[in-house]
C-alpha positions as CSV (number, residue, x, y, z in Angstrom):
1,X,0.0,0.0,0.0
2,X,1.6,3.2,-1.1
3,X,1.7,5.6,2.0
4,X,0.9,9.0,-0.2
5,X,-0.2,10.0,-3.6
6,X,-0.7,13.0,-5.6
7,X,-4.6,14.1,-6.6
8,X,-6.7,16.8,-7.3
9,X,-8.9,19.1,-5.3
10,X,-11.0,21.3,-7.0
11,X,-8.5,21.6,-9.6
12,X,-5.6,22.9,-7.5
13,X,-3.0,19.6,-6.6
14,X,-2.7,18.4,-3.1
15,X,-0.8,14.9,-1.4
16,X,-3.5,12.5,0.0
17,X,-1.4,10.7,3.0
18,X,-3.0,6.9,3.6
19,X,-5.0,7.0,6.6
20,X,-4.2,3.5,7.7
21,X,-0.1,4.6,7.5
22,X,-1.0,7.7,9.6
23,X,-3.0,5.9,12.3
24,X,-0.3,3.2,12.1
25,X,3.0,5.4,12.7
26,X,1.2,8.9,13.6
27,X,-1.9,8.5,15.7
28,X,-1.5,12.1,17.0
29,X,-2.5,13.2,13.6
30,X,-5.8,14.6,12.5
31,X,-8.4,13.9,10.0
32,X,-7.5,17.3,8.3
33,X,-4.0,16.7,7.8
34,X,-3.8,13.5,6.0
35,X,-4.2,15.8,3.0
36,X,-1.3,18.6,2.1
37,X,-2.6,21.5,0.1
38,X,-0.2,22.6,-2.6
39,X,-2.4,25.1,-3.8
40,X,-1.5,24.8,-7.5
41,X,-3.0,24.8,-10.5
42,X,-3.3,20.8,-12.5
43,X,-0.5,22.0,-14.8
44,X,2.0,19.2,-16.8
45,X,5.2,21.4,-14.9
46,X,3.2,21.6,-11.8
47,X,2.7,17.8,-11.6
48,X,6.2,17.3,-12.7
49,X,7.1,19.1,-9.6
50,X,4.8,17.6,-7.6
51,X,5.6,14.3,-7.7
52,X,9.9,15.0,-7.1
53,X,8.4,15.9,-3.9
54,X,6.1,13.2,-3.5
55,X,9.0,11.1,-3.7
56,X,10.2,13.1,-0.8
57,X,7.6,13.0,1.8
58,X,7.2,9.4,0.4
59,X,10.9,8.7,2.0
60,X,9.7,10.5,5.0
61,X,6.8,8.8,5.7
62,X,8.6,5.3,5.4
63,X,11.9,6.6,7.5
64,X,9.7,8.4,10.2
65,X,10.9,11.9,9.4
66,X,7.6,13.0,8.4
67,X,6.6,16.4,10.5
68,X,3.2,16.7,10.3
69,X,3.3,20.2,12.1
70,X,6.0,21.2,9.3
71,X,4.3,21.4,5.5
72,X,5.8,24.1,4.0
73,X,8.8,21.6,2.9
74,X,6.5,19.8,0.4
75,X,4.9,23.1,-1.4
76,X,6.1,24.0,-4.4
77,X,5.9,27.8,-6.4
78,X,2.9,27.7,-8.8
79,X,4.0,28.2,-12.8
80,X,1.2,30.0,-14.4
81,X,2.6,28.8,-18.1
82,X,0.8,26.3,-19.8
83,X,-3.0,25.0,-20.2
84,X,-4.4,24.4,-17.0
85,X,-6.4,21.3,-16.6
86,X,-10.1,21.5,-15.0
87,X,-11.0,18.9,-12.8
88,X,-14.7,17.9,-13.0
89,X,-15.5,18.8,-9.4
90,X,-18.0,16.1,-7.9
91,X,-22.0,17.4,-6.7
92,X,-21.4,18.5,-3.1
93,X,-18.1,20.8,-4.6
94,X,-20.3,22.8,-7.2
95,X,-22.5,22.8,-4.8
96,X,-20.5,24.2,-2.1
97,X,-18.6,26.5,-4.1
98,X,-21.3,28.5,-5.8
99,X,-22.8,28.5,-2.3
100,X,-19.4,30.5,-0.7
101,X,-19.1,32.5,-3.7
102,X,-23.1,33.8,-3.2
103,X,-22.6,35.0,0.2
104,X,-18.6,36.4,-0.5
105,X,-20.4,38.4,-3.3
106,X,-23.1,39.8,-0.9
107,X,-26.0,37.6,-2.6
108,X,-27.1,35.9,0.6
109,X,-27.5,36.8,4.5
110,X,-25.3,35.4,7.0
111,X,-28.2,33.4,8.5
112,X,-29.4,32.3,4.9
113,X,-26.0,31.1,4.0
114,X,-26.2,29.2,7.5
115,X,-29.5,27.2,6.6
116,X,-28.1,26.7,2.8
117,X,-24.7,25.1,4.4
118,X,-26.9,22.2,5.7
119,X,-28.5,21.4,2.8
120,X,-24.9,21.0,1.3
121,X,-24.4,19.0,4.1
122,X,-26.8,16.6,2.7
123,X,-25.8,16.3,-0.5
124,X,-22.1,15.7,0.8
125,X,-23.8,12.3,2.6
126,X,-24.7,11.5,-1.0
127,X,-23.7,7.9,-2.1
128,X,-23.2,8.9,-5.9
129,X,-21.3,12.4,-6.5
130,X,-20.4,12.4,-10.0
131,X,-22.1,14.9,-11.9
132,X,-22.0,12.5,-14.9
133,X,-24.0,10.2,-13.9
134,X,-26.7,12.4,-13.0
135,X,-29.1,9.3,-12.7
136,X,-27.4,8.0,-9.8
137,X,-27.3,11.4,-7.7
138,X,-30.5,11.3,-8.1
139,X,-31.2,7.7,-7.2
140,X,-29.1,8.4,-4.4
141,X,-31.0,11.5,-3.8
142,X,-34.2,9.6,-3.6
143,X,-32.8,6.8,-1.2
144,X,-32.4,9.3,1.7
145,X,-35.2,9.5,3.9
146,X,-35.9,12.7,3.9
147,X,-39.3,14.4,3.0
148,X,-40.6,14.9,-0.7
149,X,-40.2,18.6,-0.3
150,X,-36.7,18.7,1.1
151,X,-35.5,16.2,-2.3
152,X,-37.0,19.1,-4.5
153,X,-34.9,21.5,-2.4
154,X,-32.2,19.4,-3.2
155,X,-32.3,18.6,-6.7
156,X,-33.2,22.3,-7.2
157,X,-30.0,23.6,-5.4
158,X,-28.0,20.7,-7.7
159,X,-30.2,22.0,-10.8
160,X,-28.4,25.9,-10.1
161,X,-25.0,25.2,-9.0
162,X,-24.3,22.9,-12.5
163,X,-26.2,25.9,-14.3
164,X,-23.8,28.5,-12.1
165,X,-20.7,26.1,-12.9
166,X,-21.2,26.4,-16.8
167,X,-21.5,30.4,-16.7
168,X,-18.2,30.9,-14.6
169,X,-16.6,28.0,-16.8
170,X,-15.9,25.4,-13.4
171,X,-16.7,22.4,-15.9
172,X,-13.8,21.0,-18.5
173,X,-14.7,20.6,-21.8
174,X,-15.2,16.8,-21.8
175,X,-18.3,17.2,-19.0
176,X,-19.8,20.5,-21.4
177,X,-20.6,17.7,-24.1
178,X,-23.0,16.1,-21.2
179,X,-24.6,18.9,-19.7
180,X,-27.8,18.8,-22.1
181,X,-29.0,15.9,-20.8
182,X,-28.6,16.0,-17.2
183,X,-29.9,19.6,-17.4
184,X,-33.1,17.6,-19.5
185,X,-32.9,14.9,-17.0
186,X,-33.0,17.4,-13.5
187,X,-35.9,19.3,-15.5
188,X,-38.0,16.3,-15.7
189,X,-37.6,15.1,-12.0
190,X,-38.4,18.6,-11.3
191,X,-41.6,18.4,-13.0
192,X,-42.3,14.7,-11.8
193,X,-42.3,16.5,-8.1
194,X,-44.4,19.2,-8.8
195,X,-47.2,16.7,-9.8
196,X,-46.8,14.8,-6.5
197,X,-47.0,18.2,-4.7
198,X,-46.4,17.0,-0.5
199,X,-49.1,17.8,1.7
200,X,-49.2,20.5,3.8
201,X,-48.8,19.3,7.7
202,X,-52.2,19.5,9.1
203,X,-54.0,20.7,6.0
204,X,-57.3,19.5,6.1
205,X,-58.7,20.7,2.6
206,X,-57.4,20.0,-0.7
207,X,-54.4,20.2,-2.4
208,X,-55.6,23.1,-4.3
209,X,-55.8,25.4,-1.4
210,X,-52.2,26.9,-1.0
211,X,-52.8,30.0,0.5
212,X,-50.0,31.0,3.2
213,X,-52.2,32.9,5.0
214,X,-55.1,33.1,7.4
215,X,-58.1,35.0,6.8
216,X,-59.0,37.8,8.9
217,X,-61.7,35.8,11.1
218,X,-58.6,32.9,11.6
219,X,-56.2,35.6,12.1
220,X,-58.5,36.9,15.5
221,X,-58.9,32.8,16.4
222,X,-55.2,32.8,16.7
223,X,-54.4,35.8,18.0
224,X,-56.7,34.8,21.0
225,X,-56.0,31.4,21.1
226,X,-52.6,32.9,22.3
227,X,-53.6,35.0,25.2
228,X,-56.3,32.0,26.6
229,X,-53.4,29.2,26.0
230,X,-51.0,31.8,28.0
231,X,-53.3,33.3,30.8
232,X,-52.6,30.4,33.1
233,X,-48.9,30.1,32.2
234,X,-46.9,30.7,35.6
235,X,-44.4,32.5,33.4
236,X,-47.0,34.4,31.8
237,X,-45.6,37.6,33.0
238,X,-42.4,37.6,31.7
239,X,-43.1,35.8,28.5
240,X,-43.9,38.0,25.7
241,X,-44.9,35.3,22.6
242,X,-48.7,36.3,22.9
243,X,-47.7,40.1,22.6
244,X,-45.6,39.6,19.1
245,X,-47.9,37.1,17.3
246,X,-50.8,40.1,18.1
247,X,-48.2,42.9,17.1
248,X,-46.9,41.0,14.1
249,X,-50.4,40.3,13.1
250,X,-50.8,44.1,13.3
251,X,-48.1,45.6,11.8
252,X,-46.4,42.8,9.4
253,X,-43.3,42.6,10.6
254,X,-40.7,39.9,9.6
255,X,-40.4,37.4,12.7
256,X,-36.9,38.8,13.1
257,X,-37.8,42.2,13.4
258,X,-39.9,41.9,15.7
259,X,-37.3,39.6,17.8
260,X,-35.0,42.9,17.5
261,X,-37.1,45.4,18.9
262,X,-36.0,48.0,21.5
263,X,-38.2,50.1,23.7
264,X,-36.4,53.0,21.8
265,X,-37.5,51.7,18.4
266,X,-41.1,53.4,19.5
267,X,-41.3,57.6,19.6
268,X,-44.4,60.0,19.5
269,X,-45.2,62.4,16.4
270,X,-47.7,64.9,16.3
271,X,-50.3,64.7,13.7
272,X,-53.3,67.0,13.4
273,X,-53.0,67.9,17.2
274,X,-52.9,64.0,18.1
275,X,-50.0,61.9,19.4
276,X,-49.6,59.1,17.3
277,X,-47.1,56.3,17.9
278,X,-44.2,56.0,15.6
279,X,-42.3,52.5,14.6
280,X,-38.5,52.9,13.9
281,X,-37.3,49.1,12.6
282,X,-33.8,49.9,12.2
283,X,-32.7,46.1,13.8
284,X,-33.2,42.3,12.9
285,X,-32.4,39.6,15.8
286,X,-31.5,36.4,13.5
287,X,-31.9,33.4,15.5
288,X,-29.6,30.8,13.8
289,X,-27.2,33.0,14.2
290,X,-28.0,34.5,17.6
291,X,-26.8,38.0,15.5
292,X,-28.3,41.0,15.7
293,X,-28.1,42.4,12.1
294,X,-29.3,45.4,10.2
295,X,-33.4,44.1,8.2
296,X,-33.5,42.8,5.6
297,X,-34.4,46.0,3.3
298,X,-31.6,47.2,1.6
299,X,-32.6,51.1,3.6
300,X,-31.4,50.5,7.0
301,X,-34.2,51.8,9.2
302,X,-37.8,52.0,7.8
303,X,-40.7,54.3,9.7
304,X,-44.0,54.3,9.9
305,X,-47.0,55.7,12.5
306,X,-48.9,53.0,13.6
307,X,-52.5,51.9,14.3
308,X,-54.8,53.1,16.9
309,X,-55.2,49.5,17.6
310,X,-51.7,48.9,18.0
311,X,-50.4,52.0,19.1
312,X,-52.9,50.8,22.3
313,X,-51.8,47.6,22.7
314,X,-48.2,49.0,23.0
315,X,-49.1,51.4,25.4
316,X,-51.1,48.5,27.8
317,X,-47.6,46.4,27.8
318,X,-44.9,48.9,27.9
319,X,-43.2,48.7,31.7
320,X,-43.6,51.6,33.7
321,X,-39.3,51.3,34.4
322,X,-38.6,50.2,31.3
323,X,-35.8,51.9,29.1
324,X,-34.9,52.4,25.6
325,X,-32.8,49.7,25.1
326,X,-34.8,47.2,26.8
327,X,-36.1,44.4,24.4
328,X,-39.9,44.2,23.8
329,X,-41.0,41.1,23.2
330,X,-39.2,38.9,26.5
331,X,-38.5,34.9,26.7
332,X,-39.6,33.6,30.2
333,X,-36.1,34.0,31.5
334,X,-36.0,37.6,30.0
335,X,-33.7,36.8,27.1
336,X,-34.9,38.0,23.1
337,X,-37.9,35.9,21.9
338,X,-36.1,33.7,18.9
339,X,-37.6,30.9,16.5
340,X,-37.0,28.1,18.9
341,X,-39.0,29.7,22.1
342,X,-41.7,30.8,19.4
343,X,-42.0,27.7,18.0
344,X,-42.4,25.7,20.9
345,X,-45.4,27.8,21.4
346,X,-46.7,27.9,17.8
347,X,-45.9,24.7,17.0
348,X,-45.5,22.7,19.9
349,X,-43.5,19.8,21.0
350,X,-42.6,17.3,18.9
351,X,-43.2,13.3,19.7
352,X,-42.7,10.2,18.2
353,X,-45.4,7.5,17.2
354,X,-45.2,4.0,16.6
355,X,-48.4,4.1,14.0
356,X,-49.1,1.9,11.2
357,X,-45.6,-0.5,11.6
358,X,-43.3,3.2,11.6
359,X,-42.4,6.1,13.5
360,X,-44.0,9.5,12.4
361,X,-43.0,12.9,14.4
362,X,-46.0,14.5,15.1
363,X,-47.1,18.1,16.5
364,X,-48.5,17.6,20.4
365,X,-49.8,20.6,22.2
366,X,-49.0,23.8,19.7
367,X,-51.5,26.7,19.7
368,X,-52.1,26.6,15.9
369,X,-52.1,22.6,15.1
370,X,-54.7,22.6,18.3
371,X,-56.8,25.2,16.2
372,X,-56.8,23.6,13.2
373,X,-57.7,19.8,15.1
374,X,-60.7,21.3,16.4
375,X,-61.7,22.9,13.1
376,X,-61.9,26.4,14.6
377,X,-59.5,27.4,11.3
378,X,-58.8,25.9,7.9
379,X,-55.0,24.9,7.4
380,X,-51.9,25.3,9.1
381,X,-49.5,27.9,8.7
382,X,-45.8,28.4,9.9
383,X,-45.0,31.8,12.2
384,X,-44.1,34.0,8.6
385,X,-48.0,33.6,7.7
386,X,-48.3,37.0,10.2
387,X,-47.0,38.8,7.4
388,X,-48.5,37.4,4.6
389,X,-51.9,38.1,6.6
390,X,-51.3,41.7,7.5
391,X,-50.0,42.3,4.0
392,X,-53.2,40.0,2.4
393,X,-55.8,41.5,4.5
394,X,-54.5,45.3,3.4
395,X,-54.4,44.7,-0.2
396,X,-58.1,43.2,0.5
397,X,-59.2,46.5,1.9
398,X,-57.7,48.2,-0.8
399,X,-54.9,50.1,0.5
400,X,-52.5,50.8,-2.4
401,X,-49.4,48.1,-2.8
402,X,-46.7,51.2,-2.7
403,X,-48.3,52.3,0.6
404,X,-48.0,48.6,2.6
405,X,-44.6,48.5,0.5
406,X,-43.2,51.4,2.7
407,X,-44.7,49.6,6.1
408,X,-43.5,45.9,5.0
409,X,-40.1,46.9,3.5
410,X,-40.5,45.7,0.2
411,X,-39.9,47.3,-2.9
412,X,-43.3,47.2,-5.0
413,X,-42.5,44.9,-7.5
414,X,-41.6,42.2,-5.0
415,X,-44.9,43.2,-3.1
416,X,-46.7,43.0,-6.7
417,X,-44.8,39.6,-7.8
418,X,-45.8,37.3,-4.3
419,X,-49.3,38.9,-4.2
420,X,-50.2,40.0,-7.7
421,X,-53.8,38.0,-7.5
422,X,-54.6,40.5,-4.6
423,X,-53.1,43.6,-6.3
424,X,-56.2,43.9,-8.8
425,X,-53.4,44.6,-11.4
426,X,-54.8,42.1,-13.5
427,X,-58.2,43.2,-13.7
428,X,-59.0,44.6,-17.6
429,X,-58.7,48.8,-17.7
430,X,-61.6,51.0,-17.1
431,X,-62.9,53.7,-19.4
């Protein structure tokens, strides 16, 4: 068994060091160093140089010279002359690279590059990574047991990163010659899953009914479901969950906004002799992240007066001591609200079954699955649907879509592209 060899990693040349030498003669070494990193291009002068110094550590390795602490003695000078060659990078590396080169370019969100990395993470547990054979990924793909939805995720994220790697040119020449048909072959699982669309967890309709929202009559149900589930709660009084899902049904605030907020995010303006609350959202707390970052909205800070109706409910729950950097919305132990705490709440616990000869997670105990159980509302919707609501009921009452564009923080033709069947824009003209 030879104790090193020279390969490739994502193009650049690196010394793979056998794992059973290393755990035979160097057990103090890690996982991470049984490669060396030359970090130069697949060239014919390159390689040439690489392997006079593969013969090197080679002679090391066998005499018991090698210092793995000491790697800069087998690196060689890259030559830029010469044709480089690409190196057909497998799934998860395409994947992965365009991934890191979306949120270096400013593309992506901290936090959304953070959820993105684990789907990577799944593809990297593939079985099959060789882009071609497409068929296999995909067989491998469907041999996971993950849901239906979370596969489309998948094979969608695969779909971009080969379609990314053929614009910025990742792909040698050879693989180019294939790329019609696996792109053909990724489009037609695509549409294969779109016809067996998963069901929505506790929908009790059909599968036509895909609205992400509750109506205005549901959107009261929950709202009060929250206060009654909470009145008994010992740590009622510190726990502020019932206060955001009313305020974020009020206002339409991303979930992470209105984890940010400050006391001092709320200020008094006088209009027409009146004084009328004012919301500052200048703040996002992210909660995979535990960060808190600027919103999402490319302007900073957003402003906007707010509702009689929520300018009052503000007023009820403001402390008397409070100060203005106090956070509004309180865990039970005084800490920001995040997704977690909300969820447990929203969604409740999770529990396994042993139904029907397998085990199926179920939702035990959350406010909104209880709701929709005893048929006081139609589906289930996750925490975001506050937004969608406010934002549905609003273009509903005919409020115009630049106008809840300034309170949301959307720009209108994102507002107009999610919700254009509300808009009315596709009504015919009138005389």
């Amino acid at each position: 068994m030879s104790s090193a060899s020279l390969g490739l990693s994502r193009g650049k040349l690196r010394f793979h060091i056998s794992s059973f030498y290393t755990r035979k003669h160097f057990p103090d070494i890690k996982g991470g160093n049984k490669y060396i990193y030359l970090k130069v291009d697949d060239t014919d002068k390159n390689r040439r140089r690489a392997e006079d110094k593969l013969d090197e550590l080679k002679k090391d390795l066998e005499e018991g010279t090698f210092n793995p602490y000491d790697l800069d003695r087998y690196h060689i000078k890259q030559y830029s002359g010469g044709i480089q060659q690409k190196c057909l990078p497998t799934v998860s590396e395409i994947c992965e690279e365009q991934l890191l080169y979306k949120f270096k370019n400013g593309h992506i969100r901290e936090s959304t590059f953070a959820d993105d990395k684990q789907e990577v993470n799944i593809i990297k547990s593939l079985k099959c990574q060789d882009l071609e054979n497409i068929d296999s990924v995909i067989e491998s793909l469907d041999n996971i047991d993950y849901a239906l939805s979370t596969k489309k995720e998948l094979l969608q994220r695969i779909n971009s990163a080969i379609k990314w790697g053929i614009q910025k040119d990742k792909f040698p020449d050879i693989f180019m010659s294939n790329v019609a048909p696996i792109e053909f072959r990724l489009h037609e699982i695509r549409k294969t899953l779109s016809r067996n669309r998963p069901r929505h967890k506790n929908r009790r309709f059909g599968e036509d009914d895909l609205e992400e929202y509750f109506s205005k009559d549901e959107m009261n149900i929950v709202i009060d479901a929250f206060y009654t589930t909470l009145k008994n709660n010992s740590q009622c009084n510190y726990d502020g969950t019932k206060h955001l899902v009313n305020f974020g049904f009020l206002t339409g605030l991303r979930t992470e906004e209105l984890y940010g907020l400050n006391w001092g995010d709320f200020s008094y303006e006088k209009v027409k002799g009146e004084s009328v609350m004012k919301l500052s959202v200048q703040r996002a707390y992210v909660s995979n992240i535990k960060k808190i970052q600027p919103p999402k909205t490319k302007n900073s800070t957003r402003q906007f007066l707010l509702s009689p109706k929520t300018q009052e409910l503000i007023e009820r729950i403001k402390p008397i001591d409070s100060n203005k950097n106090d956070i509004v919305f309180k865990a039970p132990k005084g800490k920001r609200l995040d997704s977690t705490k909300l969820g447990g709440i929203w969604y409740g616990t999770f529990r396994e079954d042993r139904r029907y000869n397998e085990y199926r997670w179920r939702h035990k105990d959350g406010v909104v699955p209880t709701l929709v159980d005893k048929g006081l509302i139609r589906n289930y919707h996750y925490p975001y649907a506050m937004r969608a609501t406010f934002i549905t009921i609003k273009l509903l009452e005919g409020y115009p879509p630049n106008m809840i564009a300034k309170w949301t923080g959307h720009d209108v033709a994102t507002l107009i592209k999610h919700y254009d069947k509300l808009t009315g824009l596709e009504y015919r003209m009138k005389d």
